[in-house]
C-alpha atoms as one frame of an Amber mdcrd trajectory, in Angstrom:
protein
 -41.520 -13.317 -31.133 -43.412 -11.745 -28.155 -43.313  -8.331 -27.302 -41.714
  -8.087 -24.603 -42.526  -4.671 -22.965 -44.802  -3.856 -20.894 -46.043  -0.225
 -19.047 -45.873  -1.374 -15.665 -48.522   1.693 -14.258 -50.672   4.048 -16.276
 -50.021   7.847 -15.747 -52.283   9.709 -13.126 -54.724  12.014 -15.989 -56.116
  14.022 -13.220 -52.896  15.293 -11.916 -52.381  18.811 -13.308 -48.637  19.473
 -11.986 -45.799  20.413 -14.347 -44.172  17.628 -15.497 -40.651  17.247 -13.632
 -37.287  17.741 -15.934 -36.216  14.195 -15.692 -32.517  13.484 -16.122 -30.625
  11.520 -18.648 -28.685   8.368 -18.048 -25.328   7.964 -19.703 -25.482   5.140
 -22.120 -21.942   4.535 -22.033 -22.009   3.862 -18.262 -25.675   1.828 -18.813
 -24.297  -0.104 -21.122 -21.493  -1.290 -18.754 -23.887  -1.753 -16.069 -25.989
  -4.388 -18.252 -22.399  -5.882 -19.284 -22.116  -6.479 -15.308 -25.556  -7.568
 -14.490 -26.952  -9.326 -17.280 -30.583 -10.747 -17.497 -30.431 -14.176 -16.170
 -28.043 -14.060 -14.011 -27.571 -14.992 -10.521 -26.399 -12.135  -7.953 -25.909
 -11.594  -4.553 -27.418  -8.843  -2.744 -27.625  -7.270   0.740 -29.940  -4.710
   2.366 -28.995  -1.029   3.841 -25.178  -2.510   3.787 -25.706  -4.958   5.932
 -22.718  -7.054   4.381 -23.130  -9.696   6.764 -26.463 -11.077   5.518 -25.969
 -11.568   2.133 -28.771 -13.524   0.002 -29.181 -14.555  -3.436 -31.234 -13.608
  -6.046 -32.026 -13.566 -10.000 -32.517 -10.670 -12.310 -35.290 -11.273 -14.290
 -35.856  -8.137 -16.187 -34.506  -4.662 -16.851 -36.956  -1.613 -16.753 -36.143
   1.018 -19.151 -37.834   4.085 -19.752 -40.453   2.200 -17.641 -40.760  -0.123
 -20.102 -39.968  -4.059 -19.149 -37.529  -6.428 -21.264 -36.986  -9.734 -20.415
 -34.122 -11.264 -22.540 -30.386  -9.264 -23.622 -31.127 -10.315 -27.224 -33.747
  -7.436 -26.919 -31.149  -4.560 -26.030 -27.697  -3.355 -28.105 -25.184  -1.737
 -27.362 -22.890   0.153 -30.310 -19.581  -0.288 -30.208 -19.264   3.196 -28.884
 -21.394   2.652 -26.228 -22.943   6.059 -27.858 -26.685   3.971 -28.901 -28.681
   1.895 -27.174 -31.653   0.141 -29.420 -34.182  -2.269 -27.901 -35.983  -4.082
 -30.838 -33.836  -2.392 -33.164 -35.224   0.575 -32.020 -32.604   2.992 -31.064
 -33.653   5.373 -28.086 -33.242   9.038 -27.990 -32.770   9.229 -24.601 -32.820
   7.047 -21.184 -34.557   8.542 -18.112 -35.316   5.567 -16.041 -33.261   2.162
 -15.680 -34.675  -0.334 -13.053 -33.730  -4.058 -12.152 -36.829  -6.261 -11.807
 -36.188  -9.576  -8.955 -38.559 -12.149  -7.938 -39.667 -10.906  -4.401 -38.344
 -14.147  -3.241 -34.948 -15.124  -2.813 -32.064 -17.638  -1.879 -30.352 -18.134
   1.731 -32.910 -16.648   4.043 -34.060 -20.045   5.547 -30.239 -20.424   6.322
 -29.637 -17.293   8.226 -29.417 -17.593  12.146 -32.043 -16.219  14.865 -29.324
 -12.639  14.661 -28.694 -12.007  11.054 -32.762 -12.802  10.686 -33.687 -10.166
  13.209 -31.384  -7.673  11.594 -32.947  -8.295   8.204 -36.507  -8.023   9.870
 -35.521  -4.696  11.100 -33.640  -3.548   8.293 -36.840  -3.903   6.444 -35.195
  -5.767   3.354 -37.025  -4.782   0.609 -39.147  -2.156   2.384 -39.530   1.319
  -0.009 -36.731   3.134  -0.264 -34.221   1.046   1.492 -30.767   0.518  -0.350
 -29.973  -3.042  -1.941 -26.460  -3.881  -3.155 -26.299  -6.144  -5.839 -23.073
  -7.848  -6.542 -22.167  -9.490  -9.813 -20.430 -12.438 -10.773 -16.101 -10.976
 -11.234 -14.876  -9.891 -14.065 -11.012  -9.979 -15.276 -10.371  -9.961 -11.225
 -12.847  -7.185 -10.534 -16.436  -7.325  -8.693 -19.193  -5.310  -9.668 -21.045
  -3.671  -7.410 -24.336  -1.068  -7.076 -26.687   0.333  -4.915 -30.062   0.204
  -5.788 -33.159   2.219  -4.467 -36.437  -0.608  -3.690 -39.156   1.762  -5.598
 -42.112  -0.606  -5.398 -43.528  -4.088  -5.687 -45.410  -5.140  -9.011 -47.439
  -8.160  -9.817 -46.548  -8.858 -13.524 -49.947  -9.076 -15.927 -48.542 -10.935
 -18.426 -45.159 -12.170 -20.401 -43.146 -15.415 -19.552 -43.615 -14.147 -15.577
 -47.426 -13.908 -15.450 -48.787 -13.400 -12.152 -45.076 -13.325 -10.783 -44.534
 -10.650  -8.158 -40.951  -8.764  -8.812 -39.361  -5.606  -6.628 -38.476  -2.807
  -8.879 -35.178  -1.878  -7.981 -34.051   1.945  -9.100 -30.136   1.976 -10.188
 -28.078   4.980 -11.155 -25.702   3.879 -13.619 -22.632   6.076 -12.655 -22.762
   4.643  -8.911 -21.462   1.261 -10.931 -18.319   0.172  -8.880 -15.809  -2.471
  -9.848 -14.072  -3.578  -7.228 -10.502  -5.225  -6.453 -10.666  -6.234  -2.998
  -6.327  -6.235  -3.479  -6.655  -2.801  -4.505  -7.973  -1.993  -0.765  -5.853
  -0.380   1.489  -3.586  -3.676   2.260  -2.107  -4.128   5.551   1.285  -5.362
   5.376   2.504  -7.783   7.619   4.793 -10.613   8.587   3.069 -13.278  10.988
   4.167 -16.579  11.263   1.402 -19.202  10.816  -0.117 -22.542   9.290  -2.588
 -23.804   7.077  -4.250 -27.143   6.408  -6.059 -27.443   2.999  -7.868 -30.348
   1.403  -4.604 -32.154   0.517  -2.787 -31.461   2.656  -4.720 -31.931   6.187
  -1.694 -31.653   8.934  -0.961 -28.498   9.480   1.932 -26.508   7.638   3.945
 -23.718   8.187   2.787 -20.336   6.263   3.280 -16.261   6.813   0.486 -13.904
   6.189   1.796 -10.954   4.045  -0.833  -8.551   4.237  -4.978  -8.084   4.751
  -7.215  -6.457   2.992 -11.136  -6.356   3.365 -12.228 -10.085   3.555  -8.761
 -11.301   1.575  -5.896 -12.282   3.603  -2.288 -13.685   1.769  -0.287 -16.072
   2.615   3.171 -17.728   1.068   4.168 -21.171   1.883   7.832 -20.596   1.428
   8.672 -24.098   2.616   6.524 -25.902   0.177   5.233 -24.071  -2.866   3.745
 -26.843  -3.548   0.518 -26.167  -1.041  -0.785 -23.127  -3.562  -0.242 -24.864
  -6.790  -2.527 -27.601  -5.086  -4.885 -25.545  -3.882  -8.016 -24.688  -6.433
 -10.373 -21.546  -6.872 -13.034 -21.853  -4.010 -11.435 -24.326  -2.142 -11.689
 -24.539   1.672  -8.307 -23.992   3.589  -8.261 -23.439   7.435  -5.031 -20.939
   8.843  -3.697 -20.452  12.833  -1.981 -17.542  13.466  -1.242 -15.910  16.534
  -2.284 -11.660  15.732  -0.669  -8.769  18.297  -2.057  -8.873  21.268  -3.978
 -11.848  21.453  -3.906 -13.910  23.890  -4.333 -17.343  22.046  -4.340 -18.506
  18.211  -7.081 -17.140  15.713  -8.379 -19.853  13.576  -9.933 -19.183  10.924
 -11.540 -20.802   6.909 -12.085 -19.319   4.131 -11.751 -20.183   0.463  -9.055
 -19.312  -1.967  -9.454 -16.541  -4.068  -6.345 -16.731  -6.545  -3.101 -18.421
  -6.048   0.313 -17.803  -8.086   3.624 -19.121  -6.876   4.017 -19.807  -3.521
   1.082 -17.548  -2.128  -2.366 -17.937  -1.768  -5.207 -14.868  -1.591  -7.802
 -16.272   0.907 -11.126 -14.787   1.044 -11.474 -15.330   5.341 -15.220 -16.425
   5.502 -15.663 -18.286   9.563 -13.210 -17.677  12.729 -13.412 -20.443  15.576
 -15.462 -19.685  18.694 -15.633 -22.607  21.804 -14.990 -25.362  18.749 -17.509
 -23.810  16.158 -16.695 -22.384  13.687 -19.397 -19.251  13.104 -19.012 -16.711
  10.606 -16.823 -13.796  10.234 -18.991 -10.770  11.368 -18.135  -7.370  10.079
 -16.401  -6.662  14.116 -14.532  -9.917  13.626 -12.549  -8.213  10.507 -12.463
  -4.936  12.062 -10.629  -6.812  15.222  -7.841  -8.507  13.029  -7.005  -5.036
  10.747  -7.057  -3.088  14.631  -4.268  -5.849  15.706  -2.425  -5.792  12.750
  -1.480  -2.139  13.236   0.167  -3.058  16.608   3.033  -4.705  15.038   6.285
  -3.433  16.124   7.973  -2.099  12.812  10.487  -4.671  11.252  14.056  -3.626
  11.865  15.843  -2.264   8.948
């Protein structure tokens, strides 16, 4: 098999400065980071939490100790998350951890004139800016970091010869698993309805609470609207939220569903018959109406 690491620089041999104490990752928390965001897989990201322009990416490589490896058969962890080895090679101690991602990614081309402008002056992958990767959910949680852009590199050799990657500094204790229905949840009672794939004409429904992006909903009068409904499927809800002066309409995409409610992850609202999407104001708007409801009598 190929060796697959790889000094990405070579050390400066003219500077005479004291070597800086450099600090030492916890395995234990690395190894649940690469558990989260394994090579290969496909993430979302966004730059200097800008939430709202979210793009796709791959990660392609791990640096470690500023040394590159490119598949997970290459890196172990012990049971006891106490050891890490890379080629059988156990290491004494981590300084460094890095994601490597092409410098290209997925969704740009699909962002409008705003969200483009906003990335151009965000600087995306500009030195130092933050990137959030998100992972792929695990047992109802989503993993998320912030990651520090240290550089660009052009790869010399290995399977991505030539390729050029952003090296992407992550702490591993900043790892965050998050349960959006773990969020402070507004509770409510607002009459409503919802139209899904099978069921087209509207319905009646009440939204329970909000939280974040995730709104729920029970279909008291027919429970059988969430057992229909599947895991990413499009549903479309009008309700009428305090002080408004007309309906909201909004999509999104079920989350989870048990029983007779639905968790709906609100993605678009309807603005002079298009829908656009949800802006971080948008969801701002809806939690700063839902706190004018009059209290429910006792």
């Amino acid at each position: 098999m190929l060796k697959l690491f790889k000094k990405l620089y070579t050390k400066d041999s003219t500077n005479t400065k004291s070597p800086v104490p450099q600090a030492i990752l916890d395995s234990g928390k690395l190894c649940d980071l690469i558990s989260c965001f394994p090579l290969g897989a496909g993430v979302k990201y966004f730059p200097e939490y800008r939430q709202e322009i979210t793009l796709e990416t791959v990660i392609i490589a791990y640096l470690i100790n500023d040394e590159v490896v490119y598949a997970n058969s290459e890196i172990r962890c012990a049971a006891d998350k106490e050891t890490i080895t890379l080629n059988g090679t156990a290491l004494e101690e981590i300084n460094t951890f890095a994601f490597l991602i092409p410098s290209v990614n997925r969704g740009e081309t699909e962002l409008d004139y705003e969200r483009k402008e906003i990335l151009g002056k965000s600087g995306g992958f500009a030195r130092g800016n933050t990137i959030t990767l998100m992972g792929e959910p695990q047992t109802g949680k989503a993993p998320l970091i912030d990651t520090v852009v240290r550089k660009f590199a052009r790869l010399k050799e290995g399977p991505y010869h030539k390729t050029q990657v952003v090296v992407l500094n992550a702490d591993p204790s900043l790892l965050e698993l998050n349960d959006q229905r773990n969020q402070v949840r507004l509770e409510a009672k607002i009459s409503g309805l919802i139209q899904t794939k099978l069921y087209t004409e509207p319905n009646p429904c009440t939204i329970i609470d909000f939280s974040g992006k995730a709104i729920k909903v029970t279909c008291d009068d027919n429970e059988i609207i969430p057992m229909s409904c599947h895991e990413g499927e499009s549903v479309t809800l009008t309700f009428d939220l305090p002080n408004s002066s007309e309906p909201s309409v909004m999509r999104g995409t079920v989350h989870r569903s048990g029983g007779a409610s639905l968790i709906i992850e609100l993605k678009d609202t309807l603005i002079a018959s298009t829908f656009e999407k949800l802006e971080p104001i948008d969801l701002i708007e809806i939690k700063a109406k839902l706190l004018q409801q009059q209290p429910q009598a006792n």
